[in-house]
N, C-alpha and C positions, 0 to 999 in steps of 0.2 A: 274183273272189269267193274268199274261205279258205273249206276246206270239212275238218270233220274227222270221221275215221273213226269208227265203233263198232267195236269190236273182231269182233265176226262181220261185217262189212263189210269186216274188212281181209282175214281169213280167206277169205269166200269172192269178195273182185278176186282176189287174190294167187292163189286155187288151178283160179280157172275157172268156177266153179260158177255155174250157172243162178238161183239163189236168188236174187240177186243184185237188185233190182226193175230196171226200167228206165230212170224217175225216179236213182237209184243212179249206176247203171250212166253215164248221160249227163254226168252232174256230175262226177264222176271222169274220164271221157276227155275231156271239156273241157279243153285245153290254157291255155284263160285263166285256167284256176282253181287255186289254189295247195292243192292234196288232202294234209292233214296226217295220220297217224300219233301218237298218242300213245305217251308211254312206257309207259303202263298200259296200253295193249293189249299192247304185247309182252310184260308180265310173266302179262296174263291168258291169254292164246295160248300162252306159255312153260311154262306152270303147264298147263294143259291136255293139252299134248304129253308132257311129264315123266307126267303122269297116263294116259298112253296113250288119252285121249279123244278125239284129232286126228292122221289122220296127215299130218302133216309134221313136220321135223324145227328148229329155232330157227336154223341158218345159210341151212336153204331159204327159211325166212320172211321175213331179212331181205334174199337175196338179190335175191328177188321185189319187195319193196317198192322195194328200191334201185333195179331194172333198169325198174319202172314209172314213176319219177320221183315217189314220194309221198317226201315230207320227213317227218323225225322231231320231235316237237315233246316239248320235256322239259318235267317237272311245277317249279312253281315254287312260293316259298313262297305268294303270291298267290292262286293255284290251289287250295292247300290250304287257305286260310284261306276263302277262298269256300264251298267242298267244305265243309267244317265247319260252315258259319254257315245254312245252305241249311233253311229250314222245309219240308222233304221230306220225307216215311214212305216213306224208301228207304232201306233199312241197307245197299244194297253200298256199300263205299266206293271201287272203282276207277268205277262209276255217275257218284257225284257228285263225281268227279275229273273225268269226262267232260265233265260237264254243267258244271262250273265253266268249264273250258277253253272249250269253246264258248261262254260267254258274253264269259271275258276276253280273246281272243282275236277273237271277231268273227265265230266262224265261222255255218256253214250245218253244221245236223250231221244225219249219213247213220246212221240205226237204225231197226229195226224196230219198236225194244222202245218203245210208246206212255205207258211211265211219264216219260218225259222229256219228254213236253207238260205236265207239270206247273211245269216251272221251264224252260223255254225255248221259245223263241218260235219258234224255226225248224227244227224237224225235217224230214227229207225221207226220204220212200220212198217 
């Protein structure tokens, strides 16, 4: 199974945290499962850190992701054109990056945030 991150899912595998669900937690240390990274988490995690709202620092974040075995998955035009087309009353745009990816890709996506039962079928937490 591809399964792709939210970005406070990458944040809190990578730093330890409890928060984490258990549901989460299982899908990701599942070895069968290919646990993707997008590139918009790192800019929103990147962006947060620069903003002193998160301590870690962007080499420890990616260090962590790497030594986890999660893959990085980059935005494509595709993605965006998705992202764009999406009949959602949700103005983040790294959101409906998320939620495009998770469709065009196939994944299983790991969030909390319950606005994304709105345009996808398989969220988990």
């Amino acid at each position: 199974m591809k399964v792709l991150l939210d970005s406070h899912a990458v944040y809190w595998w990578t730093t330890g945290s409890n928060r984490l669900s258990d549901a989460a937690r299982g899908l990701i240390e599942d070895k069968s499962n290919t646990v993707l990274v997008s590139a918009v988490s790192f800019y929103e995690l990147d962006n947060k850190m620069r903003l002193k709202k998160l301590d870690l620092k962007p080499q420890e974040l990616r260090a962590a992701v790497t030594a986890s075995g999660l893959q990085t998955l980059a935005i494509s035009d595709l993605h965006a054109e998705l992202a764009a087309s999406f009949d959602w009353d949700h103005r983040d745009p790294w959101d409906r990056i998320l939620a495009a990816q998770t469709r065009l890709e196939h994944c299983a996506f790991v969030s909390l945030d319950v606005a994304f039962d709105m345009v996808l079928h398989e969220r988990v937490w």
